[in-house]
N, C-alpha and C positions, 0 to 999 in steps of 0.2 A: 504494500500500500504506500502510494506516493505520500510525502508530508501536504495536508491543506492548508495553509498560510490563513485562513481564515477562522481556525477554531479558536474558540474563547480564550483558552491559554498563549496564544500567538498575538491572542488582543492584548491581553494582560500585560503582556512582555511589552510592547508594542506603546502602551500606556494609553489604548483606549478603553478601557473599563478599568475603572477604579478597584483596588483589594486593598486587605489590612493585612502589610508588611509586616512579617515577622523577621525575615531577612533577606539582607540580599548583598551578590557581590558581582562581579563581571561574567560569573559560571553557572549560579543557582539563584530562583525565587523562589520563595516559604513565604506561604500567607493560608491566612485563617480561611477552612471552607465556606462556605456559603449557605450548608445547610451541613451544620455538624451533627456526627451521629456518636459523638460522647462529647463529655465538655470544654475537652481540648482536644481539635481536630483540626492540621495543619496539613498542606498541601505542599511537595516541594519537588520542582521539576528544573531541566536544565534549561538554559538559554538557547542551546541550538535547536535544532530542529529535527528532533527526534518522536519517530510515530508512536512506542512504544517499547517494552524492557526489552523486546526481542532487536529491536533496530539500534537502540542505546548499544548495547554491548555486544552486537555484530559491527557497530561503526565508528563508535568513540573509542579514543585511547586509552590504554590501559590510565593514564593518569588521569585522566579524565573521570573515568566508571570512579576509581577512587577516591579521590576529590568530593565529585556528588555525593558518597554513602559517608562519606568522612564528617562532611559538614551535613550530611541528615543527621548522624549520633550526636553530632554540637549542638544542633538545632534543639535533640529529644531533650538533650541533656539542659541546655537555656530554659528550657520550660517545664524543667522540674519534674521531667517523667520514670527515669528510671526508679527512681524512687518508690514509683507506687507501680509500677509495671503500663506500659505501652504496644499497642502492637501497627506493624508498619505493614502496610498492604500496599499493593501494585497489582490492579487486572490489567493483563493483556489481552487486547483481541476483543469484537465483541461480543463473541462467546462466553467469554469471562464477566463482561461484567463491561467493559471499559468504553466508556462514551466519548470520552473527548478524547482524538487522536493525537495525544501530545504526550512520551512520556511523565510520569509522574508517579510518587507516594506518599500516603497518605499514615500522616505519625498521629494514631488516636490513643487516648488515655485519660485519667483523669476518671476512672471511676472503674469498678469490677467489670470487665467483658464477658459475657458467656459464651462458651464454644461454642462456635456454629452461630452467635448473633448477630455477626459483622455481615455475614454470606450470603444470609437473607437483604434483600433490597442495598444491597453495596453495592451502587455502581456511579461511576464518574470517570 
C-alpha cells in the first residue's frame, strides 16, 4: 500500500489539525488521543512516511526503528507509567484493526486493563 499524504496523521505533522503535544523532536510526535480508551492514552508515530509497523521496519534504518521505540519508553516513562503498568499496541493492516495508514503506537495506562479489553473496539 502506497503512503496517502492525506491521512489525518500527515495532517497532524503537517500542522493542519490541531493535537495536544506531549512530544516532539525532528523524528517522532506523541500527542494525546482523541478519544482515549484508559486515562492516559498517547499516540506516537514517526515523521516520515510510513504506512504501517510492517513498512516502518522493512524501510527505516536500523537507527531509526531505534530511536522511535527509544523515545516511546521516555515518553511511557515522562508520564509516569511504568509505575502502575502500561501497555503499547500497534495494528497493522486493516485486518487488525488499523485505520489510519500512518504508522503509529498507542502507550495506554493509567488504570487496570483486562485481557482481551483493548481488542474489543481498538482500532485507529
Amino acid at each position: 500500500m502506497a503512503y496517502d499524504t492525506s491521512n489525518i496523521f500527515a495532517k497532524i505533522l503537517r500542522g493542519e489539525i490541531p493535537n495536544k503535544t506531549v512530544y516532539e523532536d525532528d523524528g517522532i510526535l506523541a500527542f494525546h488521543d482523541i478519544a482515549p480508551k484508559t486515562p492516559v492514552h498517547v499516540l506516537v508515530i514517526p515523521k516520515a512516511d510510513y504506512v504501517d509497523l510492517d513498512d516502518f521496519t522493512a524501510n527505516a534504518s536500523a537507527v531509526e526503528i531505534g530511536e522511535f521505540f527509544a523515545k516511546a519508553g521516555q515518553i511511557a516513562r515522562d508520564l509516569g507509567l511504568p509505575e502502575s503498568g502500561y501497555r503499547l499496541v500497534s495494528n497493522n493492516g486493516e485486518n487488525a484493526g488499523q485505520i489510519v495508514p500512518h504508522f503509529h503506537i498507542h502507550l495506554m495506562g493509567g488504570q487496570k486493563i483486562k485481557e482481551g479489553s483493548m481488542a474489543r473496539g481498538m482500532q485507529s
